[in-house]
C-alpha positions as a Markdown table, in Angstrom:
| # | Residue | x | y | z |
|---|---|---|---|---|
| 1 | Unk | 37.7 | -77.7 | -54.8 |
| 2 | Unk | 41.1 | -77.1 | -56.9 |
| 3 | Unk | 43.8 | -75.1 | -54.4 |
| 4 | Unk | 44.3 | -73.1 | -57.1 |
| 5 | Unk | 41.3 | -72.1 | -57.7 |
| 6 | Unk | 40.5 | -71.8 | -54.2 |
| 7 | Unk | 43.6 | -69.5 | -54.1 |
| 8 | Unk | 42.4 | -67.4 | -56.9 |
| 9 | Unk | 39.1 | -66.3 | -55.1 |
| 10 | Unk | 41.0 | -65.6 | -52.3 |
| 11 | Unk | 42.9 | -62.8 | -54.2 |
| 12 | Unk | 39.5 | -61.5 | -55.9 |
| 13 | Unk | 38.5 | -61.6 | -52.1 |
| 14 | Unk | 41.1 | -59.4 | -50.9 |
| 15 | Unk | 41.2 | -57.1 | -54.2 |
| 16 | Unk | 37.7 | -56.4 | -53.2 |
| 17 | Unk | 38.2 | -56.1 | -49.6 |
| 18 | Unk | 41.8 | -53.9 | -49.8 |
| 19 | Unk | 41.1 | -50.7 | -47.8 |
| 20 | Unk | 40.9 | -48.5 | -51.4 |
| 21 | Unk | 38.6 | -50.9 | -52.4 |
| 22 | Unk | 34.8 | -49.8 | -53.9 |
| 23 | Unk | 33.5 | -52.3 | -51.0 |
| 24 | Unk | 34.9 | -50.8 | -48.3 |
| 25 | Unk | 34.2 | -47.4 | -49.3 |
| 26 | Unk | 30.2 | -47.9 | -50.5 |
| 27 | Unk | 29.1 | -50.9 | -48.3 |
| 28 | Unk | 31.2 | -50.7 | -45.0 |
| 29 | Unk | 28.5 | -50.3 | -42.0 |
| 30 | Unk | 31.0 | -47.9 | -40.1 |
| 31 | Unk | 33.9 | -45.9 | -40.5 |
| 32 | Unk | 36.3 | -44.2 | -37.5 |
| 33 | Unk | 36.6 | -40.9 | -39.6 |
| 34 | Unk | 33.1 | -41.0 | -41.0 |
| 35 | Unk | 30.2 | -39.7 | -38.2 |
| 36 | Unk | 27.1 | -42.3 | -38.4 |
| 37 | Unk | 23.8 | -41.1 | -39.4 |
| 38 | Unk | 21.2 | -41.1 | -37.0 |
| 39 | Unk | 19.1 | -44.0 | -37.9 |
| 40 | Unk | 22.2 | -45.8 | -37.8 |
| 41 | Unk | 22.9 | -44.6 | -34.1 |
| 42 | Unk | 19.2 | -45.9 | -33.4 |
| 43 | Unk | 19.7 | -49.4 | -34.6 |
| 44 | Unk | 23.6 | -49.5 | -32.7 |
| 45 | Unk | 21.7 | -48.4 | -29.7 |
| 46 | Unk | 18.9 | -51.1 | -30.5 |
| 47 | Unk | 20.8 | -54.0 | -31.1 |
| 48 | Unk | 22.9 | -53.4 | -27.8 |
| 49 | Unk | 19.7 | -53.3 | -25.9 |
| 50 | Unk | 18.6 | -56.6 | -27.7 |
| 51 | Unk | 22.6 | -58.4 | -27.0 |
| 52 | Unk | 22.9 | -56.9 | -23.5 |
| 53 | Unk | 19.4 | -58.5 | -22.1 |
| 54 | Unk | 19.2 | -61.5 | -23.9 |
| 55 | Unk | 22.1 | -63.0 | -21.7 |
| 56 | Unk | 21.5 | -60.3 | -18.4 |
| 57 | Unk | 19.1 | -63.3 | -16.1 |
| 58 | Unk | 22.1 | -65.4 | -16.2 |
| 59 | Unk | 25.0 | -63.0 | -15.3 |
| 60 | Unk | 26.3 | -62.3 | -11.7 |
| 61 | Unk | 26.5 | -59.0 | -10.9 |
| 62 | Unk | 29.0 | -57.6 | -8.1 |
| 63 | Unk | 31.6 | -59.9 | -8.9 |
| 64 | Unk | 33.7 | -57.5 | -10.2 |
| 65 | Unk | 36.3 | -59.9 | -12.2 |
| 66 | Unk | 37.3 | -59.7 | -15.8 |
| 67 | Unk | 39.2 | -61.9 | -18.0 |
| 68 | Unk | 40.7 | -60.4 | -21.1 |
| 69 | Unk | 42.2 | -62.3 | -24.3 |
| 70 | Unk | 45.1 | -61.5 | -26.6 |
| 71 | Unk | 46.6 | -62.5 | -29.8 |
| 72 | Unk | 46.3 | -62.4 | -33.5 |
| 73 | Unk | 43.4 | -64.0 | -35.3 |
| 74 | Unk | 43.7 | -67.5 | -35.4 |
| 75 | Unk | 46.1 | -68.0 | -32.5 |
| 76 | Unk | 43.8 | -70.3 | -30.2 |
| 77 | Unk | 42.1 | -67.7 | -28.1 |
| 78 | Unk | 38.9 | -68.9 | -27.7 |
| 79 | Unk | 40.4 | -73.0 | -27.8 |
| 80 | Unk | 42.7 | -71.7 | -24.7 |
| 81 | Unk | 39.9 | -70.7 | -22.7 |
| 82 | Unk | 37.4 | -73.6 | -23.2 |
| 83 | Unk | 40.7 | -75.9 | -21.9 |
| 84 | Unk | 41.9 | -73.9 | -19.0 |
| 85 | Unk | 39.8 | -74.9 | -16.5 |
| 86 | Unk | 38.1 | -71.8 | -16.1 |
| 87 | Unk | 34.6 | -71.0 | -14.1 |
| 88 | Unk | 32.9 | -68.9 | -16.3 |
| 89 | Unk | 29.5 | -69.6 | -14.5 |
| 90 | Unk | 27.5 | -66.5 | -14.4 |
| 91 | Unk | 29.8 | -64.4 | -16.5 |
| 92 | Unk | 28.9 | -62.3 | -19.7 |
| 93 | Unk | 30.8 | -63.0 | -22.6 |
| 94 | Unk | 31.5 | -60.2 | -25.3 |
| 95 | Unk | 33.1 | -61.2 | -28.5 |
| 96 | Unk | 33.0 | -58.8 | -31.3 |
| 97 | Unk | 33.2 | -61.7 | -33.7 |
| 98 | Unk | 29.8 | -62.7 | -32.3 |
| 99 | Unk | 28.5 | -59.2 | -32.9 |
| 100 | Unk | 29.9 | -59.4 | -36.3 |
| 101 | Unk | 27.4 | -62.8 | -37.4 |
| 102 | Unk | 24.7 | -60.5 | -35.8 |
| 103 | Unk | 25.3 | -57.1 | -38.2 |
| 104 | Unk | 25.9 | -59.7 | -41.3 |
| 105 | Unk | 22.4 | -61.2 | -41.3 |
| 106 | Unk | 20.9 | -57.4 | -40.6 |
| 107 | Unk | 23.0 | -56.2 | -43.4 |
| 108 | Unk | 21.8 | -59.2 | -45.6 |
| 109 | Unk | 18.3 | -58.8 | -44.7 |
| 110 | Unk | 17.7 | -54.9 | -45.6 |
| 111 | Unk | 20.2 | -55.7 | -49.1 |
| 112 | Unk | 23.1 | -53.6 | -48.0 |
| 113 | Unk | 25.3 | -55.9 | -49.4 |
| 114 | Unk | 23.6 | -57.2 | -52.8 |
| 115 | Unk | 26.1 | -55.4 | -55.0 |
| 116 | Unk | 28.7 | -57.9 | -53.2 |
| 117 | Unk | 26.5 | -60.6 | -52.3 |
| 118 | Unk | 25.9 | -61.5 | -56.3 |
| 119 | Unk | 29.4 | -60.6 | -57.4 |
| 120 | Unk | 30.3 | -64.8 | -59.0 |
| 121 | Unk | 34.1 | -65.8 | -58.1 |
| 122 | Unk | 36.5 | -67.4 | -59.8 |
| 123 | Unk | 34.9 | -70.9 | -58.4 |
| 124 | Unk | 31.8 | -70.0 | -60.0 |
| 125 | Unk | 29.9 | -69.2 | -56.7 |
| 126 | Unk | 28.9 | -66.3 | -55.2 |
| 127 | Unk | 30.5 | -64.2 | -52.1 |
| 128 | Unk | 29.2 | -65.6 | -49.5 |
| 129 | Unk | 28.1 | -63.7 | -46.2 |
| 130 | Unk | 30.8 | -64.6 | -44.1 |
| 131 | Unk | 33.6 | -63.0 | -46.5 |
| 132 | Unk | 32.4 | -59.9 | -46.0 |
| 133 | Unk | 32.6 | -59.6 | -42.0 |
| 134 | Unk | 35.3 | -57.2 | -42.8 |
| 135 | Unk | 32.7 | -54.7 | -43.7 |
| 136 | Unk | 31.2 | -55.1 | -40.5 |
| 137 | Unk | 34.5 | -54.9 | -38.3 |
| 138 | Unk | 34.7 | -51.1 | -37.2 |
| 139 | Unk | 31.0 | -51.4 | -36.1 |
| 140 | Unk | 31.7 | -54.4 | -34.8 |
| 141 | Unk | 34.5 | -53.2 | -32.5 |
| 142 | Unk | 32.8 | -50.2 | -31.2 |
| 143 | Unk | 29.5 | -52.2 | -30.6 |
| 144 | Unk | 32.1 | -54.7 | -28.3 |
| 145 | Unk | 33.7 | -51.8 | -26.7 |
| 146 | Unk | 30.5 | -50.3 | -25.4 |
| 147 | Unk | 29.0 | -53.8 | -24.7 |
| 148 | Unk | 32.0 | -53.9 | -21.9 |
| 149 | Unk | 31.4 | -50.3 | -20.7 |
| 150 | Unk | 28.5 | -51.0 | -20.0 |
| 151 | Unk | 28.8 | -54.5 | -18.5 |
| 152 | Unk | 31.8 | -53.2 | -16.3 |
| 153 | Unk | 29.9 | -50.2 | -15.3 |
| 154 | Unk | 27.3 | -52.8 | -13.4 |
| 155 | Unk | 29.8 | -54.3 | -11.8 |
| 156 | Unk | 29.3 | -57.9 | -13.3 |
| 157 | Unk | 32.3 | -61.1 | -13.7 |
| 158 | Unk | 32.9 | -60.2 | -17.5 |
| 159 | Unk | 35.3 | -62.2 | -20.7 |
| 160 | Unk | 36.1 | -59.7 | -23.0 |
| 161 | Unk | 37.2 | -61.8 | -26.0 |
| 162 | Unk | 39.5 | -59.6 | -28.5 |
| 163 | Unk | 43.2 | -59.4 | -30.0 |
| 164 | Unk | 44.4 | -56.2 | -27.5 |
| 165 | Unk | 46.2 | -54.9 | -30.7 |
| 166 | Unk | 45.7 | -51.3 | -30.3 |
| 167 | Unk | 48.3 | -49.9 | -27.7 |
| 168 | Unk | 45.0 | -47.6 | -26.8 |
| 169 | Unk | 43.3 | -50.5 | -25.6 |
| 170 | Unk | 45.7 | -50.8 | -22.8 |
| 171 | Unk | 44.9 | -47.5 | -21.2 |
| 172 | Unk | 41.1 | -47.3 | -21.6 |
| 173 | Unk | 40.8 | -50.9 | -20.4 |
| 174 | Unk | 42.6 | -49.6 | -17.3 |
| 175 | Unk | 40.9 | -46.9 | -16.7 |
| 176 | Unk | 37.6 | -47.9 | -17.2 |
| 177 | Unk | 38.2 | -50.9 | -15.1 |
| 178 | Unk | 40.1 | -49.0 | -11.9 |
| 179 | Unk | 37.1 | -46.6 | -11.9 |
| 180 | Unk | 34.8 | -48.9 | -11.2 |
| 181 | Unk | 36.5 | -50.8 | -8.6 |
| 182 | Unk | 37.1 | -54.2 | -10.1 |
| 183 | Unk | 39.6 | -56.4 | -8.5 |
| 184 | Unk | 40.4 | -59.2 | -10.2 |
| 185 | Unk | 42.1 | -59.2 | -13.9 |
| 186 | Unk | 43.3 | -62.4 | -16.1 |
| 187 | Unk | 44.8 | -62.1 | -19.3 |
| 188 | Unk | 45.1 | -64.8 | -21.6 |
| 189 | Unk | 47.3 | -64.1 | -24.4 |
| 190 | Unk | 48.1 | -66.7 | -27.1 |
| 191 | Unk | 50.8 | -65.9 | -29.6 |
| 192 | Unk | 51.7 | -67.6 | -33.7 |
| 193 | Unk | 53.8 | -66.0 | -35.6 |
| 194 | Unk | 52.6 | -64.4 | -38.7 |
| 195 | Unk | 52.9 | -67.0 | -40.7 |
| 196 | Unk | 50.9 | -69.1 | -38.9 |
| 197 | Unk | 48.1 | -66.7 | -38.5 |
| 198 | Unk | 47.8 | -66.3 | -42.4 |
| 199 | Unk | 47.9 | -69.8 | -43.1 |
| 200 | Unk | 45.1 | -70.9 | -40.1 |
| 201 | Unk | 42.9 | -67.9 | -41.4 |
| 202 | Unk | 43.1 | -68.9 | -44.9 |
| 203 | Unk | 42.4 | -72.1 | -44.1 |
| 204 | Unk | 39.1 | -71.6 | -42.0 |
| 205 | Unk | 37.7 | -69.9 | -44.9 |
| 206 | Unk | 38.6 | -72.2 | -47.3 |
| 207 | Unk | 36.8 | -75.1 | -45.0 |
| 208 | Unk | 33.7 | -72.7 | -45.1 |
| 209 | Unk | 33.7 | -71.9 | -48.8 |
| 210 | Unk | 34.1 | -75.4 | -49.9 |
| 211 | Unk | 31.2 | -76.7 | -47.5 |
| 212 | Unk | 29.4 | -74.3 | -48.6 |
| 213 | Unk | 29.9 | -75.4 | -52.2 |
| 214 | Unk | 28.6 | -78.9 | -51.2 |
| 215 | Unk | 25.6 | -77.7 | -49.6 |
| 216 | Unk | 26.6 | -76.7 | -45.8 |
| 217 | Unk | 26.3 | -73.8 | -44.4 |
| 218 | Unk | 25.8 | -71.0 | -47.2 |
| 219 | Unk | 27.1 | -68.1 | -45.1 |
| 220 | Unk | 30.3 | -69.9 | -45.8 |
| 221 | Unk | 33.6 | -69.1 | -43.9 |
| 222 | Unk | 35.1 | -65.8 | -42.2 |
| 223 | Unk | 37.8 | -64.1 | -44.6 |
| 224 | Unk | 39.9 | -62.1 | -42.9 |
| 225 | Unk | 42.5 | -60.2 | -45.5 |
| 226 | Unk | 46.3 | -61.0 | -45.2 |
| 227 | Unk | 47.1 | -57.4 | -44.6 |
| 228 | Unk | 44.6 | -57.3 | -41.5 |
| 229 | Unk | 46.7 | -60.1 | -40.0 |
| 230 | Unk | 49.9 | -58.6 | -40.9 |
| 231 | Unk | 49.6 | -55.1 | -39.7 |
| 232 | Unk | 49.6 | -57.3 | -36.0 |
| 233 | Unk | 53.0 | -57.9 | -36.4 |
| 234 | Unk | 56.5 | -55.8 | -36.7 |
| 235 | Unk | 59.8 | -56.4 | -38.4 |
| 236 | Unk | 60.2 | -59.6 | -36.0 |
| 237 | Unk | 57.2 | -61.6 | -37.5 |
| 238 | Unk | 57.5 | -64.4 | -34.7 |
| 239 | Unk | 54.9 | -62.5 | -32.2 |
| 240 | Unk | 52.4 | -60.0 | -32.5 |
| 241 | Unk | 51.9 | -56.4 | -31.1 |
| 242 | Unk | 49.1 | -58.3 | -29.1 |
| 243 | Unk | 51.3 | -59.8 | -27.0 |
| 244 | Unk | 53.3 | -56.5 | -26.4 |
| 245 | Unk | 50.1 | -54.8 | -25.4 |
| 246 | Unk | 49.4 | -57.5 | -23.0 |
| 247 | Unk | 52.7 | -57.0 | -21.0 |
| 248 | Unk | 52.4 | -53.3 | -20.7 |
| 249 | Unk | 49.0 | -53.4 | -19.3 |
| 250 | Unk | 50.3 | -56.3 | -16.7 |
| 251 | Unk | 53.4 | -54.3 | -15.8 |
| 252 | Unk | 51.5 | -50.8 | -15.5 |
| 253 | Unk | 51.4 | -49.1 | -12.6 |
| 254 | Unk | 47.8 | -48.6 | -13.0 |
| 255 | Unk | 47.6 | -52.5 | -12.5 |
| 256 | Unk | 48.6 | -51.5 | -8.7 |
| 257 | Unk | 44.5 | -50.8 | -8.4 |
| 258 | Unk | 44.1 | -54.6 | -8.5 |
| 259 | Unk | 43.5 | -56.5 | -5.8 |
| 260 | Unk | 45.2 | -59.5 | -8.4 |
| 261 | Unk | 46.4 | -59.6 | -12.0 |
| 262 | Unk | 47.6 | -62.8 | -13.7 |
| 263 | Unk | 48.9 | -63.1 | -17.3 |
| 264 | Unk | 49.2 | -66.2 | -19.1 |
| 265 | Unk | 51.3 | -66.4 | -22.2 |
| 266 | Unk | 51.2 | -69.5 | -24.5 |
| 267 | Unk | 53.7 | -70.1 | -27.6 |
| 268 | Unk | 53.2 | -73.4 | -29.2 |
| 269 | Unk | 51.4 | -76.4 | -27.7 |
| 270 | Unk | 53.4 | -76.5 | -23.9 |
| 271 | Unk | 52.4 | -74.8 | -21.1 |
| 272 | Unk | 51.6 | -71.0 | -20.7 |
| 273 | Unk | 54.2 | -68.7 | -18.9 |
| 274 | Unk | 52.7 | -67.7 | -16.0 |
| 275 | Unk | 53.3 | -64.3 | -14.6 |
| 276 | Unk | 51.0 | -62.6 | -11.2 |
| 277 | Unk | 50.4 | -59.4 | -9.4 |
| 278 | Unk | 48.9 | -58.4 | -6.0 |
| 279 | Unk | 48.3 | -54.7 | -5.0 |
| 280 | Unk | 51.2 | -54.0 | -7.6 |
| 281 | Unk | 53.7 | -56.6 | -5.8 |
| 282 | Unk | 55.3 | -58.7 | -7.9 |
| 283 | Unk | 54.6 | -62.8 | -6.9 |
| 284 | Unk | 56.7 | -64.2 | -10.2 |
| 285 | Unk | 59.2 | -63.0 | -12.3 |
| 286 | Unk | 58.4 | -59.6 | -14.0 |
| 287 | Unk | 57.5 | -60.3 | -18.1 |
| 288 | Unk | 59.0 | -58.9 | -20.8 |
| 289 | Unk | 57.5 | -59.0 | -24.2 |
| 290 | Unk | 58.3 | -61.9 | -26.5 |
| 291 | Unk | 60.0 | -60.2 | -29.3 |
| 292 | Unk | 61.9 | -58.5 | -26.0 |
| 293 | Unk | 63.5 | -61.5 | -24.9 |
| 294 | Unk | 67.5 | -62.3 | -25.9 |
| 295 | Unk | 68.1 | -64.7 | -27.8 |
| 296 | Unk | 68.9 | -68.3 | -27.0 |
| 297 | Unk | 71.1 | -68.8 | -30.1 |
Protein backbone atom coordinates (compact mmCIF):
# COMPACT_ATOMS: atom_id res chain seq x y z
CA UNK A 1 0.00 0.00 0.00
CA UNK A 2 1.08 3.74 -1.11
CA UNK A 3 2.84 5.59 2.16
CA UNK A 4 0.87 8.25 1.27
CA UNK A 5 -2.01 6.85 1.30
CA UNK A 6 -1.32 4.95 4.22
CA UNK A 7 -0.45 8.33 5.79
CA UNK A 8 -3.71 9.81 4.87
CA UNK A 9 -5.87 7.25 6.84
CA UNK A 10 -3.75 7.70 9.53
CA UNK A 11 -4.91 11.46 9.80
CA UNK A 12 -8.74 10.37 9.11
CA UNK A 13 -7.83 7.93 12.06
CA UNK A 14 -6.79 10.48 14.42
CA UNK A 15 -9.49 13.23 13.20
CA UNK A 16 -11.88 10.60 14.33
CA UNK A 17 -10.17 9.50 17.35
CA UNK A 18 -9.09 13.36 18.66
CA UNK A 19 -10.66 13.70 22.19
CA UNK A 20 -13.48 16.32 20.65
CA UNK A 21 -14.19 13.87 18.30
CA UNK A 22 -18.06 12.35 17.61
CA UNK A 23 -16.30 8.79 18.33
CA UNK A 24 -15.00 9.41 21.49
CA UNK A 25 -17.91 11.19 22.77
CA UNK A 26 -20.87 8.57 21.30
CA UNK A 27 -18.97 5.22 21.18
CA UNK A 28 -16.24 5.35 24.02
CA UNK A 29 -17.12 2.27 26.55
CA UNK A 30 -16.02 4.46 29.53
CA UNK A 31 -15.28 7.82 30.59
CA UNK A 32 -13.44 9.12 34.08
CA UNK A 33 -16.08 12.01 34.43
CA UNK A 34 -18.99 10.00 33.16
CA UNK A 35 -20.57 7.40 36.00
CA UNK A 36 -21.35 3.89 34.14
CA UNK A 37 -24.73 2.63 33.98
CA UNK A 38 -25.54 -0.35 35.77
CA UNK A 39 -25.64 -3.01 33.17
CA UNK A 40 -22.38 -1.72 32.34
CA UNK A 41 -21.08 -2.22 35.99
CA UNK A 42 -22.59 -5.98 35.60
CA UNK A 43 -20.69 -6.88 32.53
CA UNK A 44 -17.06 -5.02 34.17
CA UNK A 45 -17.81 -7.18 37.11
CA UNK A 46 -18.50 -10.20 34.68
CA UNK A 47 -15.76 -10.15 32.52
CA UNK A 48 -13.26 -9.74 35.60
CA UNK A 49 -14.69 -12.83 37.00
CA UNK A 50 -14.30 -14.59 33.52
CA UNK A 51 -10.21 -12.98 33.16
CA UNK A 52 -9.37 -13.56 36.87
CA UNK A 53 -10.32 -17.55 36.88
CA UNK A 54 -9.42 -18.45 33.63
CA UNK A 55 -5.62 -18.21 34.54
CA UNK A 56 -6.20 -18.65 38.80
CA UNK A 57 -5.18 -22.96 38.74
CA UNK A 58 -1.87 -21.91 37.43
CA UNK A 59 -0.95 -18.93 39.76
CA UNK A 60 1.04 -19.24 43.02
CA UNK A 61 -0.42 -17.72 45.66
CA UNK A 62 1.72 -16.38 48.88
CA UNK A 63 4.50 -15.38 46.97
CA UNK A 64 3.99 -11.98 47.49
CA UNK A 65 6.41 -10.56 44.51
CA UNK A 66 5.46 -8.09 41.87
CA UNK A 67 7.12 -6.98 38.80
CA UNK A 68 5.97 -3.67 37.36
CA UNK A 69 6.78 -2.17 33.68
CA UNK A 70 7.38 1.34 32.50
CA UNK A 71 7.69 3.39 29.47
CA UNK A 72 5.90 4.86 26.53
CA UNK A 73 4.06 2.72 24.07
CA UNK A 74 6.25 1.11 21.85
CA UNK A 75 9.44 1.29 23.97
CA UNK A 76 10.17 -2.58 24.20
CA UNK A 77 8.31 -3.43 27.41
CA UNK A 78 6.99 -6.49 26.90
CA UNK A 79 10.39 -7.58 24.33
CA UNK A 80 12.47 -6.63 27.66
CA UNK A 81 10.80 -9.02 29.81
CA UNK A 82 10.60 -12.16 27.52
CA UNK A 83 14.77 -11.52 27.23
CA UNK A 84 15.68 -10.89 30.79
CA UNK A 85 15.86 -14.09 32.12
CA UNK A 86 12.96 -13.76 34.24
CA UNK A 87 10.97 -16.81 36.19
CA UNK A 88 7.57 -15.91 35.69
CA UNK A 89 6.45 -19.59 36.51
CA UNK A 90 3.24 -19.42 38.36
CA UNK A 91 2.71 -15.66 38.11
CA UNK A 92 -0.54 -13.80 36.84
CA UNK A 93 0.05 -11.47 34.19
CA UNK A 94 -2.25 -8.37 33.80
CA UNK A 95 -1.90 -6.26 30.67
CA UNK A 96 -4.50 -3.80 29.92
CA UNK A 97 -3.72 -4.16 26.32
CA UNK A 98 -4.89 -7.75 26.68
CA UNK A 99 -8.10 -6.54 28.32
CA UNK A 100 -8.42 -4.09 25.47
CA UNK A 101 -8.58 -7.24 22.46
CA UNK A 102 -11.17 -8.62 25.03
CA UNK A 103 -13.75 -5.38 25.26
CA UNK A 104 -13.16 -4.93 21.25
CA UNK A 105 -14.66 -8.18 20.13
CA UNK A 106 -17.65 -7.61 23.03
CA UNK A 107 -18.06 -4.21 21.60
CA UNK A 108 -18.08 -5.68 17.97
CA UNK A 109 -20.37 -8.41 18.80
CA UNK A 110 -23.46 -6.38 20.46
CA UNK A 111 -22.71 -3.42 17.31
CA UNK A 112 -21.42 -0.68 19.57
CA UNK A 113 -19.16 0.32 17.11
CA UNK A 114 -20.97 -0.11 13.57
CA UNK A 115 -21.27 3.62 12.99
CA UNK A 116 -17.17 3.36 12.97
CA UNK A 117 -16.72 -0.09 11.98
CA UNK A 118 -18.33 0.81 8.22
CA UNK A 119 -16.85 4.30 8.06
CA UNK A 120 -14.49 3.39 4.26
CA UNK A 121 -10.89 5.22 4.54
CA UNK A 122 -8.95 6.86 2.31
CA UNK A 123 -7.45 3.23 1.22
CA UNK A 124 -10.82 2.16 0.34
CA UNK A 125 -11.18 -0.17 3.37
CA UNK A 126 -13.02 -0.05 6.33
CA UNK A 127 -11.78 0.82 10.05
CA UNK A 128 -10.78 -2.06 11.23
CA UNK A 129 -11.32 -3.33 15.02
CA UNK A 130 -8.04 -2.76 16.21
CA UNK A 131 -8.03 1.15 15.37
CA UNK A 132 -10.49 1.75 17.64
CA UNK A 133 -8.81 0.31 21.02
CA UNK A 134 -8.68 3.81 21.94
CA UNK A 135 -12.37 3.67 22.61
CA UNK A 136 -11.85 0.95 24.92
CA UNK A 137 -8.77 2.47 26.81
CA UNK A 138 -10.33 4.18 30.11
CA UNK A 139 -12.27 0.82 30.56
CA UNK A 140 -9.53 -0.86 29.79
CA UNK A 141 -7.26 0.73 32.49
CA UNK A 142 -9.71 0.55 35.25
CA UNK A 143 -10.51 -3.13 34.40
CA UNK A 144 -6.34 -3.64 34.78
CA UNK A 145 -6.31 -1.62 37.91
CA UNK A 146 -8.82 -3.69 39.69
CA UNK A 147 -7.47 -6.99 38.09
CA UNK A 148 -4.11 -6.13 40.35
CA UNK A 149 -6.26 -5.14 43.47
CA UNK A 150 -7.54 -7.91 43.51
CA UNK A 151 -4.60 -10.22 42.56
CA UNK A 152 -2.36 -8.37 45.22
CA UNK A 153 -5.08 -8.59 47.75
CA UNK A 154 -4.54 -12.70 47.51
CA UNK A 155 -1.26 -12.42 47.94
CA UNK A 156 -0.11 -14.05 44.56
CA UNK A 157 3.61 -13.38 42.44
CA UNK A 158 1.96 -10.73 39.99
CA UNK A 159 3.48 -8.66 36.37
CA UNK A 160 1.63 -5.79 36.08
CA UNK A 161 2.31 -4.72 32.52
CA UNK A 162 1.65 -0.82 31.93
CA UNK A 163 3.41 2.62 30.97
CA UNK A 164 3.41 4.14 34.98
CA UNK A 165 2.57 7.51 33.30
CA UNK A 166 0.29 8.87 35.82
CA UNK A 167 2.32 10.38 38.81
CA UNK A 168 -0.91 8.83 40.81
CA UNK A 169 0.14 5.45 39.96
CA UNK A 170 3.09 5.80 42.08
CA UNK A 171 1.28 6.21 45.29
CA UNK A 172 -1.63 3.76 44.96
CA UNK A 173 0.77 1.12 43.70
CA UNK A 174 2.59 1.79 46.99
CA UNK A 175 0.08 1.67 49.10
CA UNK A 176 -1.87 -0.99 47.96
CA UNK A 177 1.21 -3.08 47.73
CA UNK A 178 2.72 -2.14 51.52
CA UNK A 179 -0.78 -3.07 52.95
CA UNK A 180 -0.70 -6.19 51.93
CA UNK A 181 2.73 -7.15 52.90
CA UNK A 182 4.46 -7.88 49.63
CA UNK A 183 8.20 -7.95 49.69
CA UNK A 184 9.68 -8.11 46.70
CA UNK A 185 9.29 -5.24 43.85
CA UNK A 186 11.03 -5.09 40.16
CA UNK A 187 10.61 -2.41 37.90
CA UNK A 188 11.46 -2.60 34.46
CA UNK A 189 11.34 0.63 32.77
CA UNK A 190 12.35 0.96 29.08
CA UNK A 191 12.65 4.50 27.64
CA UNK A 192 12.58 6.02 23.39
CA UNK A 193 12.33 9.24 22.95
CA UNK A 194 9.23 10.63 21.44
CA UNK A 195 10.20 10.37 18.31
CA UNK A 196 10.71 6.98 18.34
CA UNK A 197 7.53 6.05 20.09
CA UNK A 198 5.49 7.80 17.19
CA UNK A 199 7.35 6.31 14.52
CA UNK A 200 7.24 2.46 16.08
CA UNK A 201 3.39 2.99 16.84
CA UNK A 202 2.73 4.19 13.40
CA UNK A 203 4.45 1.58 12.10
CA UNK A 204 2.74 -1.44 13.90
CA UNK A 205 -0.48 -0.24 12.65
CA UNK A 206 0.44 0.26 9.34
CA UNK A 207 1.97 -3.64 9.34
CA UNK A 208 -1.64 -4.54 10.59
CA UNK A 209 -3.71 -2.46 8.09
CA UNK A 210 -1.83 -3.51 5.12
CA UNK A 211 -2.05 -7.36 6.13
CA UNK A 212 -5.17 -6.87 6.67
CA UNK A 213 -5.64 -5.50 3.20
CA UNK A 214 -4.11 -8.77 1.74
CA UNK A 215 -6.25 -11.04 3.69
CA UNK A 216 -4.57 -11.47 7.34
CA UNK A 217 -5.82 -10.73 10.14
CA UNK A 218 -9.05 -8.38 9.60
CA UNK A 219 -8.96 -6.80 13.11
CA UNK A 220 -6.01 -5.18 11.61
CA UNK A 221 -3.39 -3.24 13.71
CA UNK A 222 -3.55 -1.16 17.18
CA UNK A 223 -3.70 2.76 16.45
CA UNK A 224 -2.69 4.64 19.05
CA UNK A 225 -3.08 8.59 18.27
CA UNK A 226 0.13 10.81 18.19
CA UNK A 227 -1.20 13.04 20.85
CA UNK A 228 -1.61 9.87 23.26
CA UNK A 229 2.02 9.27 22.80
CA UNK A 230 3.07 12.78 23.09
CA UNK A 231 1.28 13.86 26.19
CA UNK A 232 4.12 11.09 27.78
CA UNK A 233 6.63 13.38 27.23
CA UNK A 234 7.71 17.11 28.45
CA UNK A 235 9.67 19.98 26.92
CA UNK A 236 12.79 17.42 26.82
CA UNK A 237 11.31 14.90 24.31
CA UNK A 238 14.27 12.33 24.87
CA UNK A 239 12.44 10.37 27.85
CA UNK A 240 9.12 10.07 29.05
CA UNK A 241 7.20 10.95 32.35
CA UNK A 242 7.25 7.10 32.68
CA UNK A 243 10.50 6.87 33.43
CA UNK A 244 10.20 9.87 36.07
CA UNK A 245 7.38 8.01 37.76
CA UNK A 246 9.53 5.03 37.93
CA UNK A 247 12.41 6.75 39.99
CA UNK A 248 10.09 8.36 42.48
CA UNK A 249 8.43 5.20 43.38
CA UNK A 250 12.10 3.50 43.67
CA UNK A 251 13.42 6.41 45.77
CA UNK A 252 10.15 6.72 48.08
CA UNK A 253 10.39 6.25 51.41
CA UNK A 254 7.40 4.08 51.24
CA UNK A 255 9.71 1.71 49.27
CA UNK A 256 11.48 1.24 52.93
CA UNK A 257 8.30 -1.48 53.44
CA UNK A 258 10.23 -3.76 50.95
CA UNK A 259 12.05 -6.42 51.96
CA UNK A 260 13.89 -5.68 48.15
CA UNK A 261 13.31 -3.18 45.21
CA UNK A 262 15.28 -3.33 42.00
CA UNK A 263 14.90 -0.88 39.02
CA UNK A 264 16.07 -1.49 35.72
CA UNK A 265 16.44 1.25 33.22
CA UNK A 266 17.15 0.60 29.54
CA UNK A 267 17.98 3.42 26.80
CA UNK A 268 18.87 2.03 23.47
CA UNK A 269 20.05 -1.53 22.80
CA UNK A 270 23.08 -1.80 25.82
CA UNK A 271 22.60 -2.89 29.02
CA UNK A 272 19.90 -1.62 31.65
CA UNK A 273 21.13 0.66 34.60
CA UNK A 274 20.70 -1.16 37.40
CA UNK A 275 19.70 0.43 40.57
CA UNK A 276 18.60 -1.86 44.27
CA UNK A 277 16.99 -1.37 47.60
CA UNK A 278 16.84 -3.41 50.86
CA UNK A 279 14.65 -2.34 53.82
CA UNK A 280 15.13 1.25 52.37
CA UNK A 281 19.21 0.92 52.31
CA UNK A 282 20.62 1.82 49.37
CA UNK A 283 23.03 -1.26 47.67
CA UNK A 284 23.88 1.02 44.33
CA UNK A 285 23.99 4.31 43.52
CA UNK A 286 20.75 6.28 44.17
CA UNK A 287 18.82 7.20 40.46
CA UNK A 288 17.87 10.18 39.21
CA UNK A 289 15.49 10.54 36.40
CA UNK A 290 16.83 10.60 32.88
CA UNK A 291 15.85 14.04 31.73
CA UNK A 292 17.51 14.84 35.47
CA UNK A 293 20.86 13.82 34.61
CA UNK A 294 23.65 16.75 33.49
CA UNK A 295 24.68 16.79 30.51
CA UNK A 296 27.75 15.03 29.01
CA UNK A 297 28.25 17.74 26.34
Amino acid sequence: MDNAILGKVAHQLESHLDVSGTWVSTLSTQSYDIPLKSDRLRYQRRLLDELFESSEADVAREGRSVLLTAGPPGAGKSTAIETGNLELDGWRIIDADDIKVRLLEDCWADGRFSPALDTILADGFPVRLNELSTLVHVESAILADRMAERSVEAGENVVISGTMSWAGTVAEKLRLLALHDYSDVRIIDVEVSSEVAVYRAYQRWARGRQAAAEGGDPRGGRFTPRSAIETLYGQDTSFSRCNENAVRFFNSDAAEAFDSIELLVSVGVGEPDVYRRSVGNYLTSIPCALNDRPSED
